[in-house]
Residue frames as qw, qx, qy, qz and C-alpha x, y, z in Angstrom:
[[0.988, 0.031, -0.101, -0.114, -12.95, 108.42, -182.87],
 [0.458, -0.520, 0.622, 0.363, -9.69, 106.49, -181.59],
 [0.518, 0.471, -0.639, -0.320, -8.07, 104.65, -184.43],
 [0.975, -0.168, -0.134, -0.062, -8.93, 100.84, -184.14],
 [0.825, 0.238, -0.388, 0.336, -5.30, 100.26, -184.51],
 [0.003, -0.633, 0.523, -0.571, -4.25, 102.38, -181.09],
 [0.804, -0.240, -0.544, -0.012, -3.44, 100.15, -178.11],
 [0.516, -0.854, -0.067, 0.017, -3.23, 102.33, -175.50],
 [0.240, -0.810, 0.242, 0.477, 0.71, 103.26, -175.95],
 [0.463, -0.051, 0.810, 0.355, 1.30, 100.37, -178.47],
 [0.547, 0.440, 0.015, -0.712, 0.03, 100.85, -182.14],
 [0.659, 0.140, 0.732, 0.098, -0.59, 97.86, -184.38],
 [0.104, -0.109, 0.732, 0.665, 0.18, 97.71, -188.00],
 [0.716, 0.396, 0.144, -0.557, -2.71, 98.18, -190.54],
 [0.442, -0.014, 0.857, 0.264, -3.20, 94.91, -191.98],
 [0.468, 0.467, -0.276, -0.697, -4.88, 95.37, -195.76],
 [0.791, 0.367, 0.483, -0.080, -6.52, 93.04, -198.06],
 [0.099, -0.435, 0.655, 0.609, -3.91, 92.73, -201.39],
 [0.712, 0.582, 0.393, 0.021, -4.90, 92.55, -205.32],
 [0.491, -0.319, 0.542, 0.603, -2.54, 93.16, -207.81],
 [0.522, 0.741, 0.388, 0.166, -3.76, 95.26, -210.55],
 [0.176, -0.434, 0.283, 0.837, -1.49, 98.08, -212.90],
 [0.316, 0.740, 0.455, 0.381, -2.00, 100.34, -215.72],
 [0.291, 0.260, 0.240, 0.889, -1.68, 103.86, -216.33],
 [0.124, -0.808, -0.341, 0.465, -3.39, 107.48, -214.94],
 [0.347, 0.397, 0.066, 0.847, -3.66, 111.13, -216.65],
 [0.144, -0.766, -0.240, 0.579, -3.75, 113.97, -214.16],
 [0.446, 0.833, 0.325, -0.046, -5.05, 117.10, -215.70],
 [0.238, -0.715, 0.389, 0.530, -1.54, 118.29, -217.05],
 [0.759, 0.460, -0.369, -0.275, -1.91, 115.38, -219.82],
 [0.126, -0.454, 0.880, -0.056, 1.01, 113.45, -218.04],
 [0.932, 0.006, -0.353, -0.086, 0.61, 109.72, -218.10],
 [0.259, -0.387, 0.846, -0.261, 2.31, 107.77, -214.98],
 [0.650, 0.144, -0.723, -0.181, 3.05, 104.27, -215.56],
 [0.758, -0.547, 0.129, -0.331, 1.02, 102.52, -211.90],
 [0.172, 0.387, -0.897, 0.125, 3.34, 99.55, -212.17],
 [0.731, -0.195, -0.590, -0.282, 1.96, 96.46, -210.07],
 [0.036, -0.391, 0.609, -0.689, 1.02, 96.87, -206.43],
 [0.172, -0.401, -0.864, 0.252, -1.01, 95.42, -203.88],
 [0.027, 0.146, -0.003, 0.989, -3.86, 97.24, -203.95],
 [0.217, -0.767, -0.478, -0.368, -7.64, 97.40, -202.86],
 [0.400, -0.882, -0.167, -0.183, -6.75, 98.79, -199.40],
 [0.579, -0.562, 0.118, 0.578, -3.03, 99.28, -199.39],
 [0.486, 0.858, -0.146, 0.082, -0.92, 101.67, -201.79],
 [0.632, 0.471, -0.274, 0.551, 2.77, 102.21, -202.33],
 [0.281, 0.298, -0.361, 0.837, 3.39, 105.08, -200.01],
 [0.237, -0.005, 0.493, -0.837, -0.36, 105.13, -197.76],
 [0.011, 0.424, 0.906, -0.007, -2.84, 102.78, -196.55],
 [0.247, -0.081, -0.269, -0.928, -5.68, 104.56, -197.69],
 [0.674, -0.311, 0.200, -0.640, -7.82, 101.89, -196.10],
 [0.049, 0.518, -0.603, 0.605, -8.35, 99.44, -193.68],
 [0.668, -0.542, -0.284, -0.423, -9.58, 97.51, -191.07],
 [0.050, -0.568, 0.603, -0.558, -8.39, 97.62, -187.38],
 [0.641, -0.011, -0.767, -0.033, -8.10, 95.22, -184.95],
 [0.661, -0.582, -0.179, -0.438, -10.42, 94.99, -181.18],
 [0.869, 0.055, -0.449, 0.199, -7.65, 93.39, -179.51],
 [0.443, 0.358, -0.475, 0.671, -5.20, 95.62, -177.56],
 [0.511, -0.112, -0.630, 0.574, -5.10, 95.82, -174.08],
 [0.161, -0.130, -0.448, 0.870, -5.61, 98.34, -172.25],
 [0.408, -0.125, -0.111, -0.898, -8.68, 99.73, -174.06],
 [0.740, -0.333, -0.400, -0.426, -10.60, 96.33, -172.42],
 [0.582, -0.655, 0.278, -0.393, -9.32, 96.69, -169.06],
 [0.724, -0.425, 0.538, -0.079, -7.78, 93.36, -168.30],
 [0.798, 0.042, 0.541, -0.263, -7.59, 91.40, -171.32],
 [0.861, 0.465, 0.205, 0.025, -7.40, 90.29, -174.89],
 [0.477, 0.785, -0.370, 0.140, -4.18, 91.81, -175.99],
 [0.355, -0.692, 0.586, -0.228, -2.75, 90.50, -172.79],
 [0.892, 0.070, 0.446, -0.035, -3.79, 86.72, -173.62],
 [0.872, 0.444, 0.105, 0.177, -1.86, 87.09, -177.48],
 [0.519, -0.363, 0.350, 0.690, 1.60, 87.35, -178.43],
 [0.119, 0.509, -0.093, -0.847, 2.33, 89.44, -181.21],
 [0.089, 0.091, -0.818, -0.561, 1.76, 86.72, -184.28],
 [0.056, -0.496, -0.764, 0.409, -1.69, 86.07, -182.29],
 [0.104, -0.539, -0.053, 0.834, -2.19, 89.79, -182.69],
 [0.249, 0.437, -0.462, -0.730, -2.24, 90.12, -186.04],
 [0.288, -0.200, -0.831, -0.432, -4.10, 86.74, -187.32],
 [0.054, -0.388, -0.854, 0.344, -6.61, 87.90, -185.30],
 [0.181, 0.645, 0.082, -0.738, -7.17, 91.00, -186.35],
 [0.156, 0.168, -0.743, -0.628, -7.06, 89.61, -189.83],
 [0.127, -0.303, -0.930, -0.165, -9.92, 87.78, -189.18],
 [0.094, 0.712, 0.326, -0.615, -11.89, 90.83, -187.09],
 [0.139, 0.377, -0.481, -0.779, -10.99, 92.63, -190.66],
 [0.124, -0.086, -0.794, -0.589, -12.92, 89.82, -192.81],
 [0.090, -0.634, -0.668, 0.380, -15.96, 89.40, -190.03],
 [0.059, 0.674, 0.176, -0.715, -16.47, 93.63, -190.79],
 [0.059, 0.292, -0.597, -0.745, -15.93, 93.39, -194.41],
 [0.091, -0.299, -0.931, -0.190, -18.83, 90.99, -194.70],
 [0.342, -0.290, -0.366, -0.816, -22.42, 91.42, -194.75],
 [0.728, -0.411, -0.504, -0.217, -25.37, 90.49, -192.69],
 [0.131, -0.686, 0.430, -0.572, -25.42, 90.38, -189.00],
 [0.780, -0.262, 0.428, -0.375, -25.33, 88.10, -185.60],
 [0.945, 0.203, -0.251, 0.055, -23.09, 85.54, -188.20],
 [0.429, -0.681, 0.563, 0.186, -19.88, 84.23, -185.71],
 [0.734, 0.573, -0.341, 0.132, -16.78, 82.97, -186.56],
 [0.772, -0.615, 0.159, 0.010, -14.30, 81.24, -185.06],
 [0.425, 0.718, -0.474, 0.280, -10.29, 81.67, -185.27],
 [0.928, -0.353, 0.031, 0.119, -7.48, 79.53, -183.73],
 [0.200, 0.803, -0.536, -0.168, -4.16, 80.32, -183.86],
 [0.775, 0.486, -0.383, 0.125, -1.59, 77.98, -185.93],
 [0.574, 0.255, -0.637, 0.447, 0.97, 77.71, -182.88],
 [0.100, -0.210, 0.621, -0.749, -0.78, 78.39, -179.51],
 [0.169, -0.244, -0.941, 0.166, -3.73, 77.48, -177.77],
 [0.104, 0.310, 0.069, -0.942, -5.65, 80.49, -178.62],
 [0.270, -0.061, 0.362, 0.890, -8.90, 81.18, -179.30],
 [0.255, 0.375, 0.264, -0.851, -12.09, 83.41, -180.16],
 [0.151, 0.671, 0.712, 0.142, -15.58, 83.63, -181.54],
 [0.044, -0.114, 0.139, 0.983, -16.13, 87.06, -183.22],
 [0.091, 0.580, 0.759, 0.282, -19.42, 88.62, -183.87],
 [0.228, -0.149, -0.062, 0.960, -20.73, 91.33, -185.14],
 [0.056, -0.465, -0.879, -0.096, -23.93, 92.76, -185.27],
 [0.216, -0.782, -0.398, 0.428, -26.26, 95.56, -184.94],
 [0.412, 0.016, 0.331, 0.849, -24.99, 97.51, -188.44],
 [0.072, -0.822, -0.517, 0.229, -26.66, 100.85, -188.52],
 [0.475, 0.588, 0.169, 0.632, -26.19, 104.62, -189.62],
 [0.449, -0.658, -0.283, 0.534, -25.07, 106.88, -187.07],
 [0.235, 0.933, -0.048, 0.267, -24.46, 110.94, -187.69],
 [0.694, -0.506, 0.120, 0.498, -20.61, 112.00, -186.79],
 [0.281, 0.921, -0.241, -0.123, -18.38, 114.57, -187.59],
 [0.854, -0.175, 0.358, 0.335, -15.40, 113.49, -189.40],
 [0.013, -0.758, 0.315, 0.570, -12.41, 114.84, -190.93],
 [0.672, 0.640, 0.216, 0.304, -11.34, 115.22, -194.78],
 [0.575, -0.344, 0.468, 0.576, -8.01, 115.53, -196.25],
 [0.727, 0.508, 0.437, 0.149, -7.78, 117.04, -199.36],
 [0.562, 0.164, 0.171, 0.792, -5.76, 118.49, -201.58],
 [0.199, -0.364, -0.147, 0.898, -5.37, 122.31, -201.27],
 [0.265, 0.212, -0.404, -0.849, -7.53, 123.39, -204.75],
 [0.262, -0.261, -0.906, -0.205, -9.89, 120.96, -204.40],
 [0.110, -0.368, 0.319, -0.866, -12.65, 122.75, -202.43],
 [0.075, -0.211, 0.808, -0.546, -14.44, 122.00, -199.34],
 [0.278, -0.392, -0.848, -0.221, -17.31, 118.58, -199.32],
 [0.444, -0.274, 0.503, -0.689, -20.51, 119.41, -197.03],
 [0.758, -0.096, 0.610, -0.211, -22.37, 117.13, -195.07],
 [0.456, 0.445, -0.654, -0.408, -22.04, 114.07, -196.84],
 [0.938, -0.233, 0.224, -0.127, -22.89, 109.70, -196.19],
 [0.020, -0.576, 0.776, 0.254, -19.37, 108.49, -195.84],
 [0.967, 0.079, 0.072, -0.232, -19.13, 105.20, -197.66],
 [0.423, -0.582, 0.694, -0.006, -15.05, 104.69, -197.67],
 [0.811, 0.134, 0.570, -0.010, -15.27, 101.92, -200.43],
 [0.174, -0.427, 0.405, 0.790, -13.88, 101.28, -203.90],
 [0.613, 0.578, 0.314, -0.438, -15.71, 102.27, -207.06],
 [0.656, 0.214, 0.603, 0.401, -15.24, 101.50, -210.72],
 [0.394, 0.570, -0.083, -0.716, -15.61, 104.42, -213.75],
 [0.722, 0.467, 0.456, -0.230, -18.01, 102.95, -216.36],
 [0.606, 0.618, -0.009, 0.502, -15.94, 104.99, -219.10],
 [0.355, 0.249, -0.010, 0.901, -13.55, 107.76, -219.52],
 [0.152, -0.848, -0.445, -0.246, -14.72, 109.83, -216.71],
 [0.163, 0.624, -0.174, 0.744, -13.45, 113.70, -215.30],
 [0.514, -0.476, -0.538, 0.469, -12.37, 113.83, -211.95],
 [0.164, 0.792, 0.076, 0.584, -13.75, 117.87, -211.35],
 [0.426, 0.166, -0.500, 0.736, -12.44, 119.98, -208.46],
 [0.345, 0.211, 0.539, -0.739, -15.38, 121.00, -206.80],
 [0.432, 0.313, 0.832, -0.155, -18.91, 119.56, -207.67],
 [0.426, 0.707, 0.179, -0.536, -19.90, 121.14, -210.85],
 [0.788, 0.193, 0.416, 0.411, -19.18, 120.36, -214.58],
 [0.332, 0.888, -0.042, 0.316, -18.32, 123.60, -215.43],
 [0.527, -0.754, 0.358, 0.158, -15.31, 123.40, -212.40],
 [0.022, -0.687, 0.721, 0.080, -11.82, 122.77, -213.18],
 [0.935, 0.136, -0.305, -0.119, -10.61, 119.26, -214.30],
 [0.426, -0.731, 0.533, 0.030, -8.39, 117.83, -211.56],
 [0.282, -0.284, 0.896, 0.191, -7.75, 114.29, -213.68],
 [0.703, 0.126, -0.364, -0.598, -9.19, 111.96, -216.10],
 [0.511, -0.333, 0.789, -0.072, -9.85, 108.65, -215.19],
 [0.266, 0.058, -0.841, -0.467, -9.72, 105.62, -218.19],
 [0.792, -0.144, -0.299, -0.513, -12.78, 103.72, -218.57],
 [0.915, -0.204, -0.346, 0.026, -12.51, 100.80, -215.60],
 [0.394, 0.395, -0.523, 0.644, -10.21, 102.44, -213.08],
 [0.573, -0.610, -0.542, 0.075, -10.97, 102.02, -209.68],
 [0.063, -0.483, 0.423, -0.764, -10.73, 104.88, -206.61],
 [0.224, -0.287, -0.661, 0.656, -11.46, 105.14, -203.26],
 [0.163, -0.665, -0.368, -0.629, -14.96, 107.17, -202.50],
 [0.033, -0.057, 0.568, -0.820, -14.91, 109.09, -199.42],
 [0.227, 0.341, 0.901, -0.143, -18.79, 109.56, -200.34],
 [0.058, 0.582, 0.650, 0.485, -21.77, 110.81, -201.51],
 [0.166, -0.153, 0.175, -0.958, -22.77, 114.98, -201.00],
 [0.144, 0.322, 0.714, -0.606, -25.84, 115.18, -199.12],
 [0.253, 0.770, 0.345, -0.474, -28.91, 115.52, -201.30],
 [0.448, 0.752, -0.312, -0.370, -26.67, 115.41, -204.70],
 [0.973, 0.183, 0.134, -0.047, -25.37, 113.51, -207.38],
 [0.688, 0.573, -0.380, 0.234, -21.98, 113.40, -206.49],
 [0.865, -0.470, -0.026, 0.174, -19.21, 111.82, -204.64],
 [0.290, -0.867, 0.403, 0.039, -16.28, 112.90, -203.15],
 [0.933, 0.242, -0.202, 0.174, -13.11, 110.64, -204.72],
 [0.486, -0.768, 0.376, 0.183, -9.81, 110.34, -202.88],
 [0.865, 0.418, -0.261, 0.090, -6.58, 109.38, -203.87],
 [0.618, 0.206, -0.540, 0.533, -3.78, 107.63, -201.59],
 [0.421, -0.478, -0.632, 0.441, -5.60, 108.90, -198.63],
 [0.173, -0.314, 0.058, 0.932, -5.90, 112.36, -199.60],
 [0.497, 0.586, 0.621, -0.157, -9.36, 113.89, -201.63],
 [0.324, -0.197, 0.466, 0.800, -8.27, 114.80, -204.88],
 [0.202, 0.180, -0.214, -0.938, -12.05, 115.84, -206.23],
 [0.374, 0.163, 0.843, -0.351, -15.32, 114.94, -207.68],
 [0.042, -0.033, -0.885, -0.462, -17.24, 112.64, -209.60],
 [0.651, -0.081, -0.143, -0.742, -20.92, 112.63, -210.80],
 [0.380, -0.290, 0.867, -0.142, -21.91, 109.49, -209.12],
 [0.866, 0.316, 0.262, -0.285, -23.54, 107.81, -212.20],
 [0.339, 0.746, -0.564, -0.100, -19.75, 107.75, -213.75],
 [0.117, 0.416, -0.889, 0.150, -18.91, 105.31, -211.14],
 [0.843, -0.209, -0.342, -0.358, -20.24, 101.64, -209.96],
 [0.767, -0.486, 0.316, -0.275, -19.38, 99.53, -206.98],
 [0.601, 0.362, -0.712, 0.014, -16.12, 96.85, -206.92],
 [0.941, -0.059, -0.007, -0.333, -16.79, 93.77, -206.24],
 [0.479, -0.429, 0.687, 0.339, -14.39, 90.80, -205.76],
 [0.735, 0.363, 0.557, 0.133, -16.31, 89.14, -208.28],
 [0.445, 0.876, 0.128, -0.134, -15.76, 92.53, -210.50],
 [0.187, -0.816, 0.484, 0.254, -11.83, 92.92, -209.48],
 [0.627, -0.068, 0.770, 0.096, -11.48, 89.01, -211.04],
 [0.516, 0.618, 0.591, 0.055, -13.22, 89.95, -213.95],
 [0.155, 0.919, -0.054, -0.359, -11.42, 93.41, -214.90],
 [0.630, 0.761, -0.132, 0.079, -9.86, 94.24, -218.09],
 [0.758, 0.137, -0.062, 0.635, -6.24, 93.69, -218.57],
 [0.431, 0.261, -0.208, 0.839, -5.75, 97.45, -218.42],
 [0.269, -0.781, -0.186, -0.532, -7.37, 98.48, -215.81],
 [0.491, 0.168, -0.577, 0.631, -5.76, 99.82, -213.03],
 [0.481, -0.675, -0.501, 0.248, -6.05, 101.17, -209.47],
 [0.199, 0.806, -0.195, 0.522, -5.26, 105.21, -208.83],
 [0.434, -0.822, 0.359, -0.089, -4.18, 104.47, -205.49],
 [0.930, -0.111, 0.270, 0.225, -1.94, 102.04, -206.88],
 [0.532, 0.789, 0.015, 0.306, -0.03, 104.91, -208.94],
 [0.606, -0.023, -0.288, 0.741, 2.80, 107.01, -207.56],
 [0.240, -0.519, -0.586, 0.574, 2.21, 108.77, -204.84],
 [0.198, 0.929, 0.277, 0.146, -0.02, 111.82, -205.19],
 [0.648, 0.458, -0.128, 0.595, 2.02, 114.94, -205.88],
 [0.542, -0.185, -0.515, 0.638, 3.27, 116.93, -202.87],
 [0.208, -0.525, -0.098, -0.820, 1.29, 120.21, -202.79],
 [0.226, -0.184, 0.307, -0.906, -0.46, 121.54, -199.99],
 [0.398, -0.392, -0.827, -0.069, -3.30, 120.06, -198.10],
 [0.182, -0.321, 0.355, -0.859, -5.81, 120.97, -195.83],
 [0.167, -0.200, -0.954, 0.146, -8.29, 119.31, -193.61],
 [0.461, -0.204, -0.109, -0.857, -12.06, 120.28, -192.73],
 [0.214, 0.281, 0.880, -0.317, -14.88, 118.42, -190.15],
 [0.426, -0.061, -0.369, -0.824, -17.74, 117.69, -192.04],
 [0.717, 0.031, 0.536, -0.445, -21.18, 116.12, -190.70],
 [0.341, 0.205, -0.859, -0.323, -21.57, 112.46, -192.05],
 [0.881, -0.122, 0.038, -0.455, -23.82, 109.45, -192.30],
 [0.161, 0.607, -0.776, -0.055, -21.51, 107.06, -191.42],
 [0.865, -0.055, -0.428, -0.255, -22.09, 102.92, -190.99],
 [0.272, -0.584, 0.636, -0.424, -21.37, 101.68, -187.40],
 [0.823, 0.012, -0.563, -0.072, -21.39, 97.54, -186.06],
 [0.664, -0.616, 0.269, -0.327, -21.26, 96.22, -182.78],
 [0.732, 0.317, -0.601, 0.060, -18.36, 93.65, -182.86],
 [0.772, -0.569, 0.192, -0.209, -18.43, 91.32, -179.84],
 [0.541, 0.449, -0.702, 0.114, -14.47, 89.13, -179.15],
 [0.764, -0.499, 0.359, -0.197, -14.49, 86.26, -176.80],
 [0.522, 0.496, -0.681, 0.136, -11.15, 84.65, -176.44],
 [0.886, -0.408, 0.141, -0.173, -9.95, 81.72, -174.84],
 [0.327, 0.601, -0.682, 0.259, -6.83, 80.19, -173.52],
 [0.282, 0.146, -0.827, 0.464, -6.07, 77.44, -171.15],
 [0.327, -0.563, -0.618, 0.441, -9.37, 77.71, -169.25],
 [0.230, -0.377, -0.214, 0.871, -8.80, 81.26, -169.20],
 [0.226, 0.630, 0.689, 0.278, -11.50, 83.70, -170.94],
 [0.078, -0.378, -0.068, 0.920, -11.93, 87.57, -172.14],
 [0.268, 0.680, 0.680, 0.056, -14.75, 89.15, -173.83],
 [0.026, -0.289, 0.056, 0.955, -14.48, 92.65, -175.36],
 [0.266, 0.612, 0.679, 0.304, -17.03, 94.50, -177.20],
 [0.163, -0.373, 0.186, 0.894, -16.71, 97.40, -178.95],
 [0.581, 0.734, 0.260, -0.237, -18.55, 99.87, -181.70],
 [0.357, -0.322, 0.500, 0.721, -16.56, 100.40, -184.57],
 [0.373, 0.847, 0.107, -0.363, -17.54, 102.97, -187.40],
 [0.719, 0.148, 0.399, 0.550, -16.17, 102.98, -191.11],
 [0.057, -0.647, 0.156, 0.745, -14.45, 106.15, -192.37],
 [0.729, 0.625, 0.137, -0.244, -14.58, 107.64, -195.36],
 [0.221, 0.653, -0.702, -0.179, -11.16, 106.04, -196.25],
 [0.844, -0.019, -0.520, -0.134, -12.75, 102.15, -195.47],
 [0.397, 0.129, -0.735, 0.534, -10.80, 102.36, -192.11],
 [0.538, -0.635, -0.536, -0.142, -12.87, 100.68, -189.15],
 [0.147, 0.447, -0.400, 0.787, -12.83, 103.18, -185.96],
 [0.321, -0.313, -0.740, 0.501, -13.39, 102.52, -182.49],
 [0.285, -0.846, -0.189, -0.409, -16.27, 105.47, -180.76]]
């Protein structure tokens, strides 16, 4: 997969949805790190961990769309391609203008489906290696106090605890078992039975405890060793159609774009 955000030579900032949430993490040493208060479903401190990318840049649609926007163009569009994919349901457009030109597009996307693809995993060095797996790239909740193990078994190694109501990142769910892969700061740091954790919601992030916090919102994971591994995935793909307009002038792109298992949309 390209990365949404390449633009033929030019790369474009990952723009991120921000929430402010802190609190506190123990990694399996006993430490306690204090998270502070970051922006956080899909940005961290030191790595966007996820994402959505923006359909715009030149060269990959032959004549057009990136050529029609300047750079501030650029980016509130792609904010808005970001909230269009984050949503549900299909065949609903939207329509964006820009705030100081004479720009602008109808977005739609449509045609959300499960495609097989191999895709890579990051993960820490002791953490051992996912198979196949349905990426889902999204963030989850733990219900309680629940053990983050280093390879899928409860008799494995404890890589961290997480507090009741701490959100991660799920890369996803093993094939055929009852557990998910759990990342942290873009990196997979181990795994969780997947009745430990539940689905966040906006409605849920609005509604969380005072001390619950985000782990990608901690300081940065610690510097050991990594390693990387293709694994087959079910992964969730969307047809996202852009027609822009300017003066008279019109472009139309249309692209697939697949979600990783870090929440970051990718071009096929």
């Amino acid at each position: 997969m390209r990365d949404f955000y390449r633009t033929g030579i030019k790369t474009v900032s990952i723009l991120c949805i921000s929430v402010s949430i802190s609190g506190c993490m123990t990694d399996q040493s006993g430490k306690t790190a204090q998270t502070g208060t970051e922006p956080g479903i899909h940005s961290t401190r030191n790595h966007v961990v996820a994402g959505l990318a923006s359909l715009i840049g030149g060269e990959q649609f032959g004549s057009s769309i990136g050529g029609m926007l300047d750079n501030m163009d650029r980016k509130a569009l792609a904010r808005k391609q970001q909230q269009l994919l984050a949503a549900q349901g299909d065949n609903h457009a939207v329509t964006w203008q820009s705030d100081h030109s004479t720009m602008r597009a109808t977005i739609t996307a449509s045609n959300t489906r499960q495609e097989e693809k191999s895709i890579r995993i990051v993960r820490n060095a002791n953490v051992a290696a996912p198979g196949a797996l349905h990426a889902i790239g999204a963030r989850y909740q733990a219900v309680s106090t629940t053990p983050v193990y280093l390879s899928p078994s409860t008799s494995a190694t404890v890589a961290m605890t997480l507090p009741a109501h701490a959100t991660i990142m799920v890369v996803g769910r093993l094939t055929g078992q009852n557990w998910m892969l759990v990342s942290q700061q873009g990196r997979s740091v181990g795994y969780v039975t997947d009745t430990a954790l539940q689905p966040v919601t906006v409605a849920s992030h609005h509604a969380a405890t005072p001390n619950a916090f985000d782990l990608d919102a901690a300081p940065a994971a610690p510097s050991g060793r990594t390693v990387s591994s293709t694994v087959n995935a079910s992964v969730t793909c969307r047809d996202l159609k852009t027609v822009a307009t300017d003066n008279g002038k019109s472009s139309t792109a249309t692209e697939t774009a697949c979600r990783s298992g870090q929440g970051v949309w990718e071009l096929n």
